[in-house]
Z-matrix of the N, CA and C atoms (Angstrom, degrees):
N
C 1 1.458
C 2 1.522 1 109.85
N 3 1.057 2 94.80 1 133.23
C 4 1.894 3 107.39 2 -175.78
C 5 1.895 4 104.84 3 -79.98
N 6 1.213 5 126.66 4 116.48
C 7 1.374 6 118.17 5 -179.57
C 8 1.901 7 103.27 6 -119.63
N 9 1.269 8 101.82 7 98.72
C 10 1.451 9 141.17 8 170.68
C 11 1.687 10 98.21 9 -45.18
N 12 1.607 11 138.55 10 133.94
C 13 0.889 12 117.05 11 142.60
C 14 1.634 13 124.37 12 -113.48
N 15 1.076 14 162.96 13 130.63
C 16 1.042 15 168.25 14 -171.74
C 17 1.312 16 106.44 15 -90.60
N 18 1.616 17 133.76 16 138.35
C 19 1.640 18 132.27 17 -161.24
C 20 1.503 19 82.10 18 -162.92
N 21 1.262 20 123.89 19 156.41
C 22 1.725 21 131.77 20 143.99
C 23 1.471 22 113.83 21 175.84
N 24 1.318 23 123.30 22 116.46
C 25 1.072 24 135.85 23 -160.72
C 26 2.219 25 117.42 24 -32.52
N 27 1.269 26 124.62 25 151.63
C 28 1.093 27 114.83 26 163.74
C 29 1.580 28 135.86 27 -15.43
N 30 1.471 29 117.30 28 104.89
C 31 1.401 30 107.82 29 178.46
C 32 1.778 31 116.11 30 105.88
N 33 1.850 32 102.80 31 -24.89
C 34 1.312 33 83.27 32 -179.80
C 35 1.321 34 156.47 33 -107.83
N 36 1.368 35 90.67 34 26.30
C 37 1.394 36 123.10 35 156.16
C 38 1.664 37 100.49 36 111.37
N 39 1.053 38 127.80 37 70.48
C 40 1.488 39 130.31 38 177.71
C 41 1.616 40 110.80 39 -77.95
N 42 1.706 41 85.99 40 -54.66
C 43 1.635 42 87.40 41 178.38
C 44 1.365 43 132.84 42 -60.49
N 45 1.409 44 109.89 43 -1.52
C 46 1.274 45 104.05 44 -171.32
C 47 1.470 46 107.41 45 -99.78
N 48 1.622 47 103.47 46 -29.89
C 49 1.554 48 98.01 47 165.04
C 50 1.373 49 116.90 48 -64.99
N 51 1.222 50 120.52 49 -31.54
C 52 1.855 51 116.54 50 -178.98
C 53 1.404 52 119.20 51 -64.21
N 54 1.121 53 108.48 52 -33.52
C 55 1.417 54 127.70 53 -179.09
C 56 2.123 55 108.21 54 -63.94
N 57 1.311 56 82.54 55 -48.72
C 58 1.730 57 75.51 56 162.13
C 59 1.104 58 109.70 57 -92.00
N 60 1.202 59 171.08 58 -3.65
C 61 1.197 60 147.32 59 -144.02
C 62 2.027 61 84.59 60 -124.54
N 63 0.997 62 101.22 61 -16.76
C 64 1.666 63 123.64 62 161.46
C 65 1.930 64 102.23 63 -65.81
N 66 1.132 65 96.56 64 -73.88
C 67 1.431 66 101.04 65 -175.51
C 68 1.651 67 118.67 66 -37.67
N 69 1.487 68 104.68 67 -30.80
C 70 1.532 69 124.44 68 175.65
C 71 1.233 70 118.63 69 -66.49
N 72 1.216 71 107.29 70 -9.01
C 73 1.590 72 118.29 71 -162.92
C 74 1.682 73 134.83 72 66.88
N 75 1.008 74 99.05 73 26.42
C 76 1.903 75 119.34 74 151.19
C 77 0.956 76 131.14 75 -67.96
N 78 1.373 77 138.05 76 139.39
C 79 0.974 78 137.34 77 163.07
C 80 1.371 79 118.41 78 -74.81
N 81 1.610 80 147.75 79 134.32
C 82 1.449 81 164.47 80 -145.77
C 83 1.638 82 101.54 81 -174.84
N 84 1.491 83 86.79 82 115.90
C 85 1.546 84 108.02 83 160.97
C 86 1.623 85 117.04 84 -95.32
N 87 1.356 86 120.81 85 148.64
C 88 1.179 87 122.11 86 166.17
C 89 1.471 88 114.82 87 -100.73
N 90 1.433 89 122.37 88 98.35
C 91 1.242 90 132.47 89 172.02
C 92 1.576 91 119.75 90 -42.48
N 93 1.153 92 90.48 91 -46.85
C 94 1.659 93 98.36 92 177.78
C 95 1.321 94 126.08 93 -56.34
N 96 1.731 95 109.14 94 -49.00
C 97 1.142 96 135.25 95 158.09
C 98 1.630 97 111.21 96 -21.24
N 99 1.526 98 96.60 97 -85.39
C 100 1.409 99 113.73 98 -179.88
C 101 1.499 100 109.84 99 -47.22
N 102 1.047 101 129.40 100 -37.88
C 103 1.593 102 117.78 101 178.17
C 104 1.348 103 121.28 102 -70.48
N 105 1.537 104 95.34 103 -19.71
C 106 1.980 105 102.93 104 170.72
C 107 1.606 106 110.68 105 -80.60
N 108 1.434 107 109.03 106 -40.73
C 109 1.521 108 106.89 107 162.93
C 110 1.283 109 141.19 108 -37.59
N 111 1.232 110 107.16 109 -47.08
C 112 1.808 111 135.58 110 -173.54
C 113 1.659 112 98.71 111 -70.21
N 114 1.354 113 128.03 112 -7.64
C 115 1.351 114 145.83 113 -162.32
C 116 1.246 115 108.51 114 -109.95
N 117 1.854 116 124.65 115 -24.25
C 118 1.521 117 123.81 116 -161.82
C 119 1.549 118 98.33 117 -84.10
N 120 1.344 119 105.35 118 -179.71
C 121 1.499 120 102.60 119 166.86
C 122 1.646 121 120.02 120 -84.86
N 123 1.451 122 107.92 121 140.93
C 124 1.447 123 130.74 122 -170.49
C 125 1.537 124 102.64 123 103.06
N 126 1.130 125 134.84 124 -3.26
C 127 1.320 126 126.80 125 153.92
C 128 1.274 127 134.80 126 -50.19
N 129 1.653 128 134.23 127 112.38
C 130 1.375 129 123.61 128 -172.42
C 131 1.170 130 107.07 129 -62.81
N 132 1.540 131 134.41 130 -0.83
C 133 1.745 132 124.16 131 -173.72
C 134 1.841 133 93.42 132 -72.55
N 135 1.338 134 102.22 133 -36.83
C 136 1.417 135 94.67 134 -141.05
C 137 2.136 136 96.08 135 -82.54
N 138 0.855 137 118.20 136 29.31
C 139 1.583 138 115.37 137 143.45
C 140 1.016 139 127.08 138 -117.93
N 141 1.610 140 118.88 139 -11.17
C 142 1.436 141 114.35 140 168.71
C 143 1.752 142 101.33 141 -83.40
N 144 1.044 143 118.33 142 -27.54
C 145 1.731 144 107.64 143 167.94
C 146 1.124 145 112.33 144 -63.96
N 147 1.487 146 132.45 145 -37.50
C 148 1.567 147 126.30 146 177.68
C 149 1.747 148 99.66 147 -65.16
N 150 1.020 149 122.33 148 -34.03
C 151 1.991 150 112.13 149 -170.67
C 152 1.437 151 83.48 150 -76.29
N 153 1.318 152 151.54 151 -50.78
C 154 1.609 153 135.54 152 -148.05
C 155 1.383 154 96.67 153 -80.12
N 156 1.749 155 125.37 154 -50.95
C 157 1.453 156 128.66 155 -144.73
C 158 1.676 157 119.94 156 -112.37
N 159 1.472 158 91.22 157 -22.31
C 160 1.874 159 97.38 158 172.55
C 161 1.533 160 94.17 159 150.07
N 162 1.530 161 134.86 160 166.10
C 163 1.115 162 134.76 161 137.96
C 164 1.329 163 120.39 162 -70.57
N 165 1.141 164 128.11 163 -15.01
C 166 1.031 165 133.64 164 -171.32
C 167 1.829 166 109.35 165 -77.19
N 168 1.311 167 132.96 166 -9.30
C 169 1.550 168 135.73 167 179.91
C 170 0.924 169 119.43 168 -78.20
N 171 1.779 170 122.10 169 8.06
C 172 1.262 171 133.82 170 178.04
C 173 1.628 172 103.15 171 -115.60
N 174 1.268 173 124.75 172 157.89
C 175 1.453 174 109.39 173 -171.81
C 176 2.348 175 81.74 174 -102.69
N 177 1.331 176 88.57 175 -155.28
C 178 1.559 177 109.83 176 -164.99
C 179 1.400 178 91.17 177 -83.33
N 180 1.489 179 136.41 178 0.95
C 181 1.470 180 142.10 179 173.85
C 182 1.317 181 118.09 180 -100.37
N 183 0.904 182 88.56 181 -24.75
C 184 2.432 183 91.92 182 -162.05
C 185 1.057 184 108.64 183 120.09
N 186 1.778 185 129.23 184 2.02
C 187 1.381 186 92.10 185 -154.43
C 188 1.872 187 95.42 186 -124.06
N 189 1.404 188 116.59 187 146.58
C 190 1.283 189 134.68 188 174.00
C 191 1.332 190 101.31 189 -29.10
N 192 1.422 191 113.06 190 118.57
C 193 1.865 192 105.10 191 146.46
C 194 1.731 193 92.17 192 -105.57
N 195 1.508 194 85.58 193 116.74
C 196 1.468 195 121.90 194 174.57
C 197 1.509 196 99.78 195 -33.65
N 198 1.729 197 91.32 196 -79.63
C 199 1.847 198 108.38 197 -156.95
C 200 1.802 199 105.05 198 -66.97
N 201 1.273 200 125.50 199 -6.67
C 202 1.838 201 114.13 200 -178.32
C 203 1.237 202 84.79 201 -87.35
N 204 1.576 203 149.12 202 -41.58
C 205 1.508 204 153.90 203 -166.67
C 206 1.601 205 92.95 204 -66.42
N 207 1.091 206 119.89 205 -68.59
C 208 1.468 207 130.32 206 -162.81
C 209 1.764 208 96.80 207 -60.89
N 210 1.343 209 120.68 208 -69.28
C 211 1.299 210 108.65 209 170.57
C 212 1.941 211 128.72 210 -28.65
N 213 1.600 212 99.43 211 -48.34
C 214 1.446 213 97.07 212 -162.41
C 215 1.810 214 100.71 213 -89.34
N 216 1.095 215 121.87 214 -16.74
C 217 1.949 216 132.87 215 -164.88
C 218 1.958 217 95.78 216 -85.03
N 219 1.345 218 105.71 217 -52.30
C 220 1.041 219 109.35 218 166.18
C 221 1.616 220 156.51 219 -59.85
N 222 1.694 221 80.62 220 -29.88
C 223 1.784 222 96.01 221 163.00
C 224 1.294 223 141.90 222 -46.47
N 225 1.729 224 90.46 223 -32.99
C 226 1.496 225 89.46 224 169.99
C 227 1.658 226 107.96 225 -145.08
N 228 1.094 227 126.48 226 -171.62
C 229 1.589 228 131.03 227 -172.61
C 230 1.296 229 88.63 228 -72.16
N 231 1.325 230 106.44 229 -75.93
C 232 1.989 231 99.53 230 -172.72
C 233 1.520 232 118.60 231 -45.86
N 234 1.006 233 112.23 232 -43.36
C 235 1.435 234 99.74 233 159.40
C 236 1.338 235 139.22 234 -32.90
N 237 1.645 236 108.02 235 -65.94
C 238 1.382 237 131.45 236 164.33
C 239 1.655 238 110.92 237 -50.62
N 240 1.000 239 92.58 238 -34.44
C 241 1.861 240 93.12 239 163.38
C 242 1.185 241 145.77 240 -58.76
N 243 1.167 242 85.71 241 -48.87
C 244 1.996 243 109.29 242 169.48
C 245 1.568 244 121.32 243 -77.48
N 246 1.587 245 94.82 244 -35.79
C 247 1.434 246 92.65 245 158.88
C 248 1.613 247 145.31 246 -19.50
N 249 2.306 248 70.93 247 -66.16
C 250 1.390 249 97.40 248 -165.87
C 251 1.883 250 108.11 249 -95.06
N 252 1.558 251 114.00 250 -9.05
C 253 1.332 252 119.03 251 132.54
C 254 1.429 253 129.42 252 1.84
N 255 1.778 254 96.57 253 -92.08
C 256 1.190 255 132.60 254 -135.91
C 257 2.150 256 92.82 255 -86.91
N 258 1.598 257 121.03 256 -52.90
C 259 1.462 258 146.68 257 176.78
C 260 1.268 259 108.93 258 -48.52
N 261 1.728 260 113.40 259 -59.30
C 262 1.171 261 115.97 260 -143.34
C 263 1.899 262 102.87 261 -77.46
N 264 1.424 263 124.41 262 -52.47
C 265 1.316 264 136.42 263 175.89
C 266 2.151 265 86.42 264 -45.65
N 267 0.919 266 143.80 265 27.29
C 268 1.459 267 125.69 266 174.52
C 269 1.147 268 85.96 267 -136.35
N 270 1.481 269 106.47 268 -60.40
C 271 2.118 270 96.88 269 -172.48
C 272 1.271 271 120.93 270 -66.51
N 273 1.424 272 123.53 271 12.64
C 274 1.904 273 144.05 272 176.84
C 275 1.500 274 107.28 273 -97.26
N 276 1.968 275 112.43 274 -33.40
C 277 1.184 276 101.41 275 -142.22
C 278 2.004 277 77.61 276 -101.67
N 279 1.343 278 120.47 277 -41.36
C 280 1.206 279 127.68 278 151.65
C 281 1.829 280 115.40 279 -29.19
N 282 0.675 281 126.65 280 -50.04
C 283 1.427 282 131.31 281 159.11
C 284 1.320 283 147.65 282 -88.43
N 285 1.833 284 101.74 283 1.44
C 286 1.287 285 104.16 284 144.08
C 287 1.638 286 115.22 285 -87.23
N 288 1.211 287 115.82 286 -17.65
C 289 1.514 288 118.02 287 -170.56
C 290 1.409 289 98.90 288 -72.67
N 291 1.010 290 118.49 289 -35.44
C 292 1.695 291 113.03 290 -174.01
C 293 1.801 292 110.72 291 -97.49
N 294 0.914 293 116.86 292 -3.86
C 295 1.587 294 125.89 293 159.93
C 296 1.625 295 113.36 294 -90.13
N 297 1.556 296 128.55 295 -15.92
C 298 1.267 297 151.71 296 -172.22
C 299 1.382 298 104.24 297 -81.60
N 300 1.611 299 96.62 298 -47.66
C 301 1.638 300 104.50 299 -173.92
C 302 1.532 301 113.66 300 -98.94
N 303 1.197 302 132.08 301 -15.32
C 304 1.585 303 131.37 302 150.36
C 305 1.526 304 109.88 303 -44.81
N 306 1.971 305 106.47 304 -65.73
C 307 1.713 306 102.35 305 168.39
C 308 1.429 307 120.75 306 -52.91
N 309 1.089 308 127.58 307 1.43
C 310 1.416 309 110.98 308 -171.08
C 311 1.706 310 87.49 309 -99.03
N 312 1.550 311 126.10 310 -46.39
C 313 1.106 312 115.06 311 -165.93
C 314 1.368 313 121.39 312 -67.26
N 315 1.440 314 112.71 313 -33.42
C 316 1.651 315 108.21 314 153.89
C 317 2.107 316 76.69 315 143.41
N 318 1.091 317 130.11 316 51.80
C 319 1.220 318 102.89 317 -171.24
C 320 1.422 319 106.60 318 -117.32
N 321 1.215 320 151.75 319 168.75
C 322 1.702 321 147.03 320 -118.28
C 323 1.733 322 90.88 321 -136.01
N 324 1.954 323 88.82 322 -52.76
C 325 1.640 324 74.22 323 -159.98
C 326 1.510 325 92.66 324 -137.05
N 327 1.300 326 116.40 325 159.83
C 328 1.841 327 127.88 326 -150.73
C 329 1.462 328 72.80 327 -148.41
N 330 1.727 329 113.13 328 148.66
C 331 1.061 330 145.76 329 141.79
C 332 1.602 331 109.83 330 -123.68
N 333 1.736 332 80.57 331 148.32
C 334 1.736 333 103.68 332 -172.13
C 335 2.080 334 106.34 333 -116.99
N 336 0.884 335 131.30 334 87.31
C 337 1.444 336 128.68 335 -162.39
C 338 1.643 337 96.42 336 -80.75
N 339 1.484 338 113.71 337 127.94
C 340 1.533 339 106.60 338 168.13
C 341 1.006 340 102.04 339 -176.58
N 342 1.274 341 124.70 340 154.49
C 343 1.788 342 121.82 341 179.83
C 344 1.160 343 113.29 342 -110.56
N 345 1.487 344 150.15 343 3.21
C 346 1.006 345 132.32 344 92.29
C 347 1.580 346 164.09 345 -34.08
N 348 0.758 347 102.95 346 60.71
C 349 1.922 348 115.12 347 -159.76
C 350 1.558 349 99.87 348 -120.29
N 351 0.879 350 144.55 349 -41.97
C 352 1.440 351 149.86 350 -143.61
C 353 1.210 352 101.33 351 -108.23
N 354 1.428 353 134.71 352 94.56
C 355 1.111 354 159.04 353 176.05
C 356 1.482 355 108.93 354 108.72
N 357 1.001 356 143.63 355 11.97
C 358 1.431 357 145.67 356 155.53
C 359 1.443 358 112.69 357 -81.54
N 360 1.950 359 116.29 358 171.88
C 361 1.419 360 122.31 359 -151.71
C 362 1.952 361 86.67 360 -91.34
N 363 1.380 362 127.66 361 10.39
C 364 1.172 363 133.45 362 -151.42
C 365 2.015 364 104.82 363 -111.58
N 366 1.724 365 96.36 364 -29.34
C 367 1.319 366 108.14 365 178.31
C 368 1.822 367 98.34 366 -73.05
N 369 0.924 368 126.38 367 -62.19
C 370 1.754 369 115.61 368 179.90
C 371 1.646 370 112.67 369 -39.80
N 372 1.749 371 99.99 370 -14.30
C 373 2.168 372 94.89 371 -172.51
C 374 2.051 373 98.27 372 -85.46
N 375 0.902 374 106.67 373 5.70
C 376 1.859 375 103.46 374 -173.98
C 377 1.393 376 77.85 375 -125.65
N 378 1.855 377 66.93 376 146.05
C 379 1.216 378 98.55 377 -171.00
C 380 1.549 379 101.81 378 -108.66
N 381 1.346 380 119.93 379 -11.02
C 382 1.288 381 125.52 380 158.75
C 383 1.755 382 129.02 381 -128.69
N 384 0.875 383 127.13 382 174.28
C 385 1.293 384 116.88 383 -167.80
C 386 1.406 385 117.47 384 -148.37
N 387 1.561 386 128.23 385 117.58
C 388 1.714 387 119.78 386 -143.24
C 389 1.909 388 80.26 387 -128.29
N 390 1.268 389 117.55 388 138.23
C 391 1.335 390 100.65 389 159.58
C 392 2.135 391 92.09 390 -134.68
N 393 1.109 392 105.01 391 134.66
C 394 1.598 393 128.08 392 148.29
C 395 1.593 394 123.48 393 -62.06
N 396 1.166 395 105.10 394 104.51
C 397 1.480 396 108.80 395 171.80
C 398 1.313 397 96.66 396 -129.54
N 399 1.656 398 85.24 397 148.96
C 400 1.304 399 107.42 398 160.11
C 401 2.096 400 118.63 399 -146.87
N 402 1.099 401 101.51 400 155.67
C 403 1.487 402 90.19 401 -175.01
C 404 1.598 403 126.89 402 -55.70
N 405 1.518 404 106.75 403 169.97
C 406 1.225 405 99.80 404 -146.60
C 407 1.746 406 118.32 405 -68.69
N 408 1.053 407 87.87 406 -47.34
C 409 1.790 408 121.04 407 176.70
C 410 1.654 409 104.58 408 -61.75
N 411 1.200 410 128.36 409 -19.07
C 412 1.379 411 128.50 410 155.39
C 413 1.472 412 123.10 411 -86.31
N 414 1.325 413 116.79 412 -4.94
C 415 1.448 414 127.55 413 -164.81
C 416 1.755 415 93.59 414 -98.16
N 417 1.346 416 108.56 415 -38.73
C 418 1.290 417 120.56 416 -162.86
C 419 1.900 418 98.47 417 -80.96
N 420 1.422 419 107.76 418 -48.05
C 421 1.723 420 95.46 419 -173.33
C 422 1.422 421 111.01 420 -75.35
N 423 1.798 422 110.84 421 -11.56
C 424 1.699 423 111.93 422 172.85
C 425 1.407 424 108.96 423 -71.77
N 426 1.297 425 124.82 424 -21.59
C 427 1.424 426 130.46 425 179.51
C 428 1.365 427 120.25 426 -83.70
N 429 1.726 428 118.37 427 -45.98
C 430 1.207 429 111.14 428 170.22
C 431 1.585 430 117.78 429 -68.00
N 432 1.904 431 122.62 430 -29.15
C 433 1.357 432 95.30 431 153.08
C 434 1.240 433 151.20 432 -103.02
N 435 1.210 434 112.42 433 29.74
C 436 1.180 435 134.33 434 -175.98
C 437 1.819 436 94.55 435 -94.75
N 438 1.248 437 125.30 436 -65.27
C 439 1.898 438 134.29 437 -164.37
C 440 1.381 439 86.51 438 -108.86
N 441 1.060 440 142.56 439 54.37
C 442 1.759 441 134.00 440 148.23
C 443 1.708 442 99.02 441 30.34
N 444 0.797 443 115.95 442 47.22
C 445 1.783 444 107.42 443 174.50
C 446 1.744 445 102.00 444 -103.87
N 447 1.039 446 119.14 445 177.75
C 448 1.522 447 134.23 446 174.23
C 449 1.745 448 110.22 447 -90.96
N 450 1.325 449 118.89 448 137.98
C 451 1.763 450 117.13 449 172.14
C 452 1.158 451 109.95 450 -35.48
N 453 1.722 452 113.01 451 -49.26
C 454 1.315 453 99.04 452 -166.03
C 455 1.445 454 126.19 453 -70.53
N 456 1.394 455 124.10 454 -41.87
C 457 1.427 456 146.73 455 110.45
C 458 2.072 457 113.37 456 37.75
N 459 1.785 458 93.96 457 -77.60
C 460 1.324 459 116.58 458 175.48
C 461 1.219 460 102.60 459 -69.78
N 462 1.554 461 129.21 460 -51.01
C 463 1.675 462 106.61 461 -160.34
C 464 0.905 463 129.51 462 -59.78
N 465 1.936 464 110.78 463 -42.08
C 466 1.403 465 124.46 464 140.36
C 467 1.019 466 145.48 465 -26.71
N 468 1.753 467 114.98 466 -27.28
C 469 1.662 468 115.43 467 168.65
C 470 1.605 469 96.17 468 -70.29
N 471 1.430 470 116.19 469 -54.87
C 472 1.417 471 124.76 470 -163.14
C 473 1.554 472 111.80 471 -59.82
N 474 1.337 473 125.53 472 -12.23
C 475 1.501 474 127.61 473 -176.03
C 476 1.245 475 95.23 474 -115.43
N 477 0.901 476 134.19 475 20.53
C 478 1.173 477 128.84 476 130.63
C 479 1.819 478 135.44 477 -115.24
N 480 1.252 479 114.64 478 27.24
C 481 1.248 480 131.00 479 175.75
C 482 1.331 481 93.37 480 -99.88
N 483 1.353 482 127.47 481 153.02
C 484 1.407 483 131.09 482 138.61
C 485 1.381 484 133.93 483 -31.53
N 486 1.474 485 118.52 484 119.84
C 487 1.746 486 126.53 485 -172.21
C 488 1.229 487 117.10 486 -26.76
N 489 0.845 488 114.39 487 123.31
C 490 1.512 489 102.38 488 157.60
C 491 1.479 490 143.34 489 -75.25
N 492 1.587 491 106.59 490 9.88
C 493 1.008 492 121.47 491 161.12
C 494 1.706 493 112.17 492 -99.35
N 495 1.012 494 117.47 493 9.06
C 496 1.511 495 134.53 494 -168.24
C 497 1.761 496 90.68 495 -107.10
N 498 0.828 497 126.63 496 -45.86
C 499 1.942 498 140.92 497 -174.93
C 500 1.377 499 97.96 498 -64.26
N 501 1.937 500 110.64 499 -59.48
C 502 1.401 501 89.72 500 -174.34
C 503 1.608 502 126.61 501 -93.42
N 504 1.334 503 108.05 502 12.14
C 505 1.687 504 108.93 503 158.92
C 506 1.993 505 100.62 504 -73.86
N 507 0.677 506 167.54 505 -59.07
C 508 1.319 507 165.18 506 34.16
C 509 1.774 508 105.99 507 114.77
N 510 1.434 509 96.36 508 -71.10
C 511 1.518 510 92.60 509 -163.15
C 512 1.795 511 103.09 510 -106.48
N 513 1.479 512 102.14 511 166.93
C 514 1.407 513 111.44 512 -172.03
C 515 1.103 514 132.81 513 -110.91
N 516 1.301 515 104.45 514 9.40
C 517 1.450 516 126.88 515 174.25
C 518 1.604 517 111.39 516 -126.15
N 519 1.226 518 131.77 517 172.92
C 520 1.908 519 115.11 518 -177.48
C 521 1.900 520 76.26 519 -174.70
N 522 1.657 521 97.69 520 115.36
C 523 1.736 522 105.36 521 179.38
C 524 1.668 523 88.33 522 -101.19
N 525 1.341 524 148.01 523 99.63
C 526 1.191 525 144.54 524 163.94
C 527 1.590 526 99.85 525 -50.03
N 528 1.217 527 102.39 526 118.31
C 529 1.819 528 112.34 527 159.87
C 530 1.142 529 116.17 528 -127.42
N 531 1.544 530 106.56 529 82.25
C 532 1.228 531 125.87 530 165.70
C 533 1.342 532 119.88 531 -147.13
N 534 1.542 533 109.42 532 41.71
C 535 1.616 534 114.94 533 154.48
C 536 1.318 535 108.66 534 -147.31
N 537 1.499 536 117.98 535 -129.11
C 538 1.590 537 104.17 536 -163.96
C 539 1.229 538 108.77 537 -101.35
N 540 1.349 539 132.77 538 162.32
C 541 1.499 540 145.95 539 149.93
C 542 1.568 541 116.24 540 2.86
N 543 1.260 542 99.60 541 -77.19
C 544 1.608 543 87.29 542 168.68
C 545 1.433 544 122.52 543 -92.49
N 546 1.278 545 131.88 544 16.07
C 547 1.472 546 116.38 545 140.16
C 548 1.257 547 116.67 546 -59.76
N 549 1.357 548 136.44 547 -49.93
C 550 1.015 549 158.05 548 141.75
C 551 2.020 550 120.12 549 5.97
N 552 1.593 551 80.20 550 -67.49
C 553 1.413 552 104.23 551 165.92
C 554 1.440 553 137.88 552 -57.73
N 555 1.573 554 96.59 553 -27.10
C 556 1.407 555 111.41 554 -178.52
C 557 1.168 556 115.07 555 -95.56
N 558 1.599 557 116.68 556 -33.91
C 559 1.787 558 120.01 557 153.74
C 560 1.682 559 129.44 558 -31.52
N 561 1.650 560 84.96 559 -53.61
C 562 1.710 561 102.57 560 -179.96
C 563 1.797 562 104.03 561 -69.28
N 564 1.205 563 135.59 562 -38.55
C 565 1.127 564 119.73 563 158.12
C 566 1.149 565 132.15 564 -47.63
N 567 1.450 566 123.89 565 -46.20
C 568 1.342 567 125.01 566 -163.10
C 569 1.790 568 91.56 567 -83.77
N 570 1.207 569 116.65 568 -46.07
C 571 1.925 570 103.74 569 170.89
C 572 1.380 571 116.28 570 -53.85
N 573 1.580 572 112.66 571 -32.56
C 574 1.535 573 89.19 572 177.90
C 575 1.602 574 109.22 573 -72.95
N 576 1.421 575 119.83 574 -23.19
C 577 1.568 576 100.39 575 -154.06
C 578 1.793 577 102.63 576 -87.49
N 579 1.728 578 101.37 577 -2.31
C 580 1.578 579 95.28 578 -169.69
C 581 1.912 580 86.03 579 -92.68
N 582 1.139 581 109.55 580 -23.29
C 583 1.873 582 91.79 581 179.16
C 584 1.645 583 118.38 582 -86.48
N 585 1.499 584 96.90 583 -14.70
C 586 1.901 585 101.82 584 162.23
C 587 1.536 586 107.49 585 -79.06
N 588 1.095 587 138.83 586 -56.92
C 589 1.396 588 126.83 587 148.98
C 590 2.073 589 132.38 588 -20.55
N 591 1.110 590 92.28 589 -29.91
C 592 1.395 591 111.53 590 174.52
C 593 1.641 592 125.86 591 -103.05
N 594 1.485 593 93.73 592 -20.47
C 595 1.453 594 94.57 593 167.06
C 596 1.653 595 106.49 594 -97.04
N 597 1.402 596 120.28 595 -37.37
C 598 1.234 597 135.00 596 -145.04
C 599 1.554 598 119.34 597 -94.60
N 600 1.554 599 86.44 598 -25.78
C 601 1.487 600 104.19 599 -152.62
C 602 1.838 601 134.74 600 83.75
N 603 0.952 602 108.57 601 120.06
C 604 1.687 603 98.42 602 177.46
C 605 1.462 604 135.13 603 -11.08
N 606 1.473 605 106.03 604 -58.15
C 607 1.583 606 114.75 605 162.88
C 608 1.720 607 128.54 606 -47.55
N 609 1.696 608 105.42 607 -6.28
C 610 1.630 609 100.24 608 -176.69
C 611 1.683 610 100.60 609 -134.56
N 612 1.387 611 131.81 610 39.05
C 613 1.106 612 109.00 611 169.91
C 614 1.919 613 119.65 612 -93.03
């Protein structure tokens, strides 16, 4: 089974390609998703974060206060380390289970949607690599209405993501989303039929 990953910086429209390539009848995980999961209550992460970060990052319920975690993980590099320690071995093992069960059903090709992928131990597991761009100044007003934040706010999330000229040395596919819906649409076709060709062989796309 061919496992596709999909990456593209804040704003530039990932989900909307997953969402069709969904519509196609693929299977697509949300990476991101899953890393917010591994965070809810009944998660084994969330007592090894109370021994590193405080007992106190859980309220009197079970449940994560986000921002005292985010404040104290973040403060420093080692912090940010252990964090990503303690999360990441769950959001791997979470995503082999659901790449486990695509192979079991007999399916060719798996997408993994996440904007983190590209420099993690997770980019060597795809076998292909799709990134979504779109320009910058569109990335930024998809963000302020999408998370109510301010431009200035967004540009700052985005300058601090990895280049986007750094993504597309990297990946081998590039879905430009920067026109309409079904331009859009017609991209995601022609990627699926060149990675059914690649999984399938020529004779089955």
């Amino acid at each position: 089974m061919k496992i596709v990953g999909i990456t593209g910086r804040s704003g530039c429209g990932k989900s909307t390609l997953t969402d069709l390539i969904r519509r196609e009848g693929y299977p697509c995980v949300d990476a991101d998703q899953i890393s917010r999961e591994v965070l809810q209550p009944g998660s084994p992460c969330l007592g090894q974060l109370q021994a590193v970060f405080g007992a106190d990052i859980l309220d009197a319920a079970g449940v994560l206060r986000r921002r005292l975690l985010a404040d104290r993980a973040f403060a420093t590099a080692e912090g940010t380390a252990r964090l990503t320690a303690i999360t990441q071995p769950e959001i791997y093992r979470r995503l082999d289970q659901a790449i486990d069960r695509a192979q079991a059903a007999g399916q060719r090709l798996f997408f993994v949607d996440g904007a983190v992928i590209i420099g993690t131990p997770f980019e060597a597991r795809c076998d292909a690599l799709v990134l979504v761009a779109a320009p910058y100044e569109t990335s930024v007003q998809r963000i302020c209405a999408r998370d109510g934040i301010s431009p200035a706010m967004a540009r700052r999330r985005l300058d601090a993501q990895l280049p986007e000229k750094t993504l597309r040395e990297v990946c081998g596919f590039v879905i430009e989303n920067n026109g309409t819906l079904p331009e859009m649409e017609e991209q995601c076709r022609a990627l699926l039929e060149a990675l059914r060709k690649e999984a399938y062989g020529p004779e089955k796309t």
